[in-house]
VOGU-3710 file (C-alpha; in Angstrom, 3 decimals, decimal comma):
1> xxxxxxxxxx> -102,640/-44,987/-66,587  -99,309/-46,859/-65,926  -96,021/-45,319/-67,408  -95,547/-49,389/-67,629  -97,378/-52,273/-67,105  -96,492/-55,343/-67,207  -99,235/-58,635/-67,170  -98,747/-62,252/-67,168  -95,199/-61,983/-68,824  -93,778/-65,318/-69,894
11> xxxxxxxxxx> -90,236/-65,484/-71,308  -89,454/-68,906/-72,672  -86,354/-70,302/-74,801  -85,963/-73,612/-75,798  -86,357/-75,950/-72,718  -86,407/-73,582/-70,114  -88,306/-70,561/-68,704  -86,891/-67,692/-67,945  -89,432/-65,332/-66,838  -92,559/-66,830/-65,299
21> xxxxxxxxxx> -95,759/-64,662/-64,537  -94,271/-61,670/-64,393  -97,279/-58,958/-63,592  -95,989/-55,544/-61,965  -96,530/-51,102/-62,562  -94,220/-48,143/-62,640  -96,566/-45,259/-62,265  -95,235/-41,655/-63,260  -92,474/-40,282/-61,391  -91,915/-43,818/-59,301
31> xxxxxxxxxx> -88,580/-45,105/-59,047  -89,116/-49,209/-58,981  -85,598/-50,990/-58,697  -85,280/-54,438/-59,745  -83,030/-56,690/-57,574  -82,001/-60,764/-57,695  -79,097/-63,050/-58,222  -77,077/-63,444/-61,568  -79,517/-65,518/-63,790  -82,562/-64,322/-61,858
41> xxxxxxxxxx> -83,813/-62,631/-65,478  -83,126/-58,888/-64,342  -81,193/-58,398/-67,769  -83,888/-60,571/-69,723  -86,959/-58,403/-67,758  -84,896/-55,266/-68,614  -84,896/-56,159/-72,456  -88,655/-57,288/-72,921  -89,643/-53,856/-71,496  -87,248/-51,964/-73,972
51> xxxxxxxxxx> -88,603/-53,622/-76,746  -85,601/-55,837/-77,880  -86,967/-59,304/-76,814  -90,476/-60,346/-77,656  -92,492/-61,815/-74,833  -93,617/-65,997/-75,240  -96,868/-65,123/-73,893  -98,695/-61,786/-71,607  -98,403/-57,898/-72,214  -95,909/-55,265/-71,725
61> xxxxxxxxxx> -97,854/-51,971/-71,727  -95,478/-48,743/-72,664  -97,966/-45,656/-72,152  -100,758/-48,331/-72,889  -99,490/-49,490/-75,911  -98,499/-53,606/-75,590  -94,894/-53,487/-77,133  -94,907/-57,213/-77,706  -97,611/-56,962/-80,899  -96,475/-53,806/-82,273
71> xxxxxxxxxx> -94,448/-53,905/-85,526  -91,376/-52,996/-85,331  -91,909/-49,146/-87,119  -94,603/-48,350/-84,474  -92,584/-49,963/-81,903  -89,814/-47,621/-82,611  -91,906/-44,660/-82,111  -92,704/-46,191/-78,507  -89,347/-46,025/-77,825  -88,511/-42,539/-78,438
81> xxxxxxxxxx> -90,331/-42,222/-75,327  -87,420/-44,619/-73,260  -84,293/-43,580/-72,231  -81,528/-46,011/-71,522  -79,165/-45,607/-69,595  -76,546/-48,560/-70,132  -74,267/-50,602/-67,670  -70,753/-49,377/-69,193  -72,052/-46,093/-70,408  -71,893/-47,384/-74,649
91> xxxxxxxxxx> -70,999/-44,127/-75,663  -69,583/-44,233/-79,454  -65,829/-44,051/-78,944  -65,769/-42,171/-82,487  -67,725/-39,185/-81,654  -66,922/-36,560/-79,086  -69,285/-35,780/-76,031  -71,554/-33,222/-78,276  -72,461/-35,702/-80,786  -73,080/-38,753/-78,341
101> xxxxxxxxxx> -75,562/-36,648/-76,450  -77,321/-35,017/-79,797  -77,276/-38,409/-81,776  -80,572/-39,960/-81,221  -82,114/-36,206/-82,066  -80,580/-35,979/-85,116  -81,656/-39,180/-86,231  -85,133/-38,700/-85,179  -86,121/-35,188/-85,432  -85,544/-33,049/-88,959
111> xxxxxxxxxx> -84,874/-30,000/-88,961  -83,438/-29,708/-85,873  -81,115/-26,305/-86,017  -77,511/-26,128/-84,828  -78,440/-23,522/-82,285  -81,061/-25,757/-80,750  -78,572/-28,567/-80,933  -76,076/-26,420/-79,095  -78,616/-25,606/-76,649  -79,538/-29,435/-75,831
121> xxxxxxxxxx> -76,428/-30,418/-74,950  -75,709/-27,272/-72,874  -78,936/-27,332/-71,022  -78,312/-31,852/-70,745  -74,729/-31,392/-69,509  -75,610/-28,745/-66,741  -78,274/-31,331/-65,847  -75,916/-33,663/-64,983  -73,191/-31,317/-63,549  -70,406/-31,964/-66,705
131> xxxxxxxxxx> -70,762/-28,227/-68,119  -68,134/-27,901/-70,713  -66,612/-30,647/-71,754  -68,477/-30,649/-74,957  -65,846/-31,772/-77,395  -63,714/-34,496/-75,346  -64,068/-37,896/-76,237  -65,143/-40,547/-73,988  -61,678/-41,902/-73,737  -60,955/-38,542/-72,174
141> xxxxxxxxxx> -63,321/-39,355/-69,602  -63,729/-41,135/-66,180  -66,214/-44,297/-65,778  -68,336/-42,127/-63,962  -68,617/-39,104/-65,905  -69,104/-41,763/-69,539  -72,481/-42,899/-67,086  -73,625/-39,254/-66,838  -72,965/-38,639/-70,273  -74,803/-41,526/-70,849
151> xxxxxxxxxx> -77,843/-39,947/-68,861  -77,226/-36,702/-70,871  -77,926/-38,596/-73,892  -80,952/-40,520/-72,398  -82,297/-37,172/-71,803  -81,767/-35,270/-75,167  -84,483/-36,886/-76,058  -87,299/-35,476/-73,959  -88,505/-39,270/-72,295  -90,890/-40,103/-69,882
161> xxxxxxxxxx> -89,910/-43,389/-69,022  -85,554/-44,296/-67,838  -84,468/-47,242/-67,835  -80,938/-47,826/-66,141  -78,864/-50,972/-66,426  -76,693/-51,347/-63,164  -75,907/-47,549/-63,593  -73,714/-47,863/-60,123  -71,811/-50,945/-61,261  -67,740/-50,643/-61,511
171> xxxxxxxxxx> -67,800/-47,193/-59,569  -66,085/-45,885/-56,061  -68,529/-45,044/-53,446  -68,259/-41,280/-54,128  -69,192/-41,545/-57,769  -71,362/-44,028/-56,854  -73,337/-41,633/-54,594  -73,318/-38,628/-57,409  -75,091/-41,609/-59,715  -77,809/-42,342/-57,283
181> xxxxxxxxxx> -78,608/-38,773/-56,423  -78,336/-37,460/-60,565  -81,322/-39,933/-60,858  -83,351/-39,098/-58,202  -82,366/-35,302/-59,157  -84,327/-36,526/-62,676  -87,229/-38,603/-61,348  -87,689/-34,557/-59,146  -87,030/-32,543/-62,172  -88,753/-34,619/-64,922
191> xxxxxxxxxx> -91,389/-36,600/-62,999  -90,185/-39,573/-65,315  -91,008/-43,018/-64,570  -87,559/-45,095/-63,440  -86,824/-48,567/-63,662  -83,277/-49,259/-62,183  -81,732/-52,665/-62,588  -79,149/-53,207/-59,809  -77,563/-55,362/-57,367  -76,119/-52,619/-55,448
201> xxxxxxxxxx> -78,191/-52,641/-52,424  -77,109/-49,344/-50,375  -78,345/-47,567/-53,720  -81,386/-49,634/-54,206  -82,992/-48,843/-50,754  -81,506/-45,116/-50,961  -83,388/-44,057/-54,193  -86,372/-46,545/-54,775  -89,946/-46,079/-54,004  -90,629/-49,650/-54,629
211> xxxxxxxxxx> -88,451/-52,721/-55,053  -88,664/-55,665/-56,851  -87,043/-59,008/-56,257  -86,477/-61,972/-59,195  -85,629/-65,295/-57,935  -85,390/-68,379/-60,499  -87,953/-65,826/-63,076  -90,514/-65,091/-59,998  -91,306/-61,778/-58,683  -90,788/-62,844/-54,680
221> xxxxxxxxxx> -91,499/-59,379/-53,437  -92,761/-56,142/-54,790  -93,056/-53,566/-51,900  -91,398/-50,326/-50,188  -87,723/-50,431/-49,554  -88,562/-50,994/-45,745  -91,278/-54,100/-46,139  -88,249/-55,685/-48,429  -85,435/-54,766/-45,981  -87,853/-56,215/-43,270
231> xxxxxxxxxx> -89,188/-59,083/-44,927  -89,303/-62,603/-43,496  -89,161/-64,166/-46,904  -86,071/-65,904/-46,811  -85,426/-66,081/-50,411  -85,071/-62,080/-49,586  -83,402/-62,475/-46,346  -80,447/-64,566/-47,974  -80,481/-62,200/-50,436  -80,114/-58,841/-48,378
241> xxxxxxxx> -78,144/-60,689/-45,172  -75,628/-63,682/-46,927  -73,433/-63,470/-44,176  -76,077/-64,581/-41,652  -76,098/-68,122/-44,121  -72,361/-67,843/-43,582  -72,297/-68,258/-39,887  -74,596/-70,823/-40,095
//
């Protein structure tokens, strides 16, 4: 079974469609990057599959349950088994590194001791190379190490499925490059299933197994990194290549 499905998904608002037809899989441990213009419906896509928009019409299958007809107390059970992983990190300025990572476990699992507290976020920061830094606050911190944070936090609580939101976006190359391999260090370790919205593509074709490209709320292309790259589509190729347009 799927770690997602997704079939027939329609996303209407008033007097326009945003999402038409949508029907893709992420199985475990695959790494599917989703690609297209601003206004494609990359952010709206990301949101119906996280359980915070409501499809117009189809099914969005989490671990085979559809999201879109669950209420919303057994839909928040589903999502204890997401991670997010958000564009600017949304860490809670308040709370020092220790509580942002432990706060979703504390919220959802009593009884939780401070020992095994203390040994999540040990055992999450070391995952994502920030050892020590426990009780700074994300002021304190760099854009890139708020994102790993961010993945620290995703992690606490034990998912099977990440979801990142342009988790590249606003970062030098170098940082850039820890990003791309921290998640492909996770898909290894955890064999969870990743969905990666981005529009980066030098980190879309180095960590995907499959991507996926929206145009105008169509899937164009769903394949490996090299059919896209080589694809004669030219929705894709003006996509991948605008300069060649340019020197038109």
């Amino acid at each position: 079974m799927p770690a997602i499905e997704v079939r027939d998904l329609i996303y209407e608002v008033p007097r326009k469609r945003i999402l038409n037809n949508i029907n893709f899989c992420v199985e475990q441990g695959e790494i599917i990057s989703i690609m297209g213009q601003s206004g494609s419906g990359k952010t709206t896509l990301l949101k119906l599959m996280t359980g915070l928009l409501r499809p117009t019409s189809g099914q969005i299958l989490i671990d085979g349950d559809d999201i879109g007809s669950l209420s919303e107390t057994a839909l928040d059970k589903v999502r204890l088994k997401m991670g997010l992983v958000f564009q600017y990190a949304a860490l809670f300025d308040s709370l020092n590194v220790y509580d942002n990572i432990v706060f979703g476990v504390v919220r959802h699992q009593k009884g939780v001791t401070r020992a095994e507290l203390d040994k999540i976020v040990q055992d999450r920061l070391a995952e994502v190379h920030l050892e020590g830094i426990e009780k700074q606050f994300p002021s304190q911190l760099s854009g890139g190490m708020q994102k790993r944070v961010g993945l620290a936090r995703a992690l606490a609580m034990q998912p099977c499925i990440i979801f990142y939101d342009e988790p590249t976006s606003g970062l030098d190359p170098i940082t850039g490059h820890t990003i791309d391999e921290l998640i492909m260090e996770t898909r290894k370790r955890r064999n969870v299933a990743s969905v990666v919205v981005s529009h980066h593509l030098p980190s879309i074709f180095k960590i995907s197994d499959r991507v996926a490209m929206l145009d105008k709320g169509v899937i164009v292309i769903d394949d490996t990194p090299e059919a896209v790259r080589n694809s004669t589509n030219p929705i894709v190729q003006e996509f991948l290549f605008p300069e060649r347009d340019s020197l038109k």
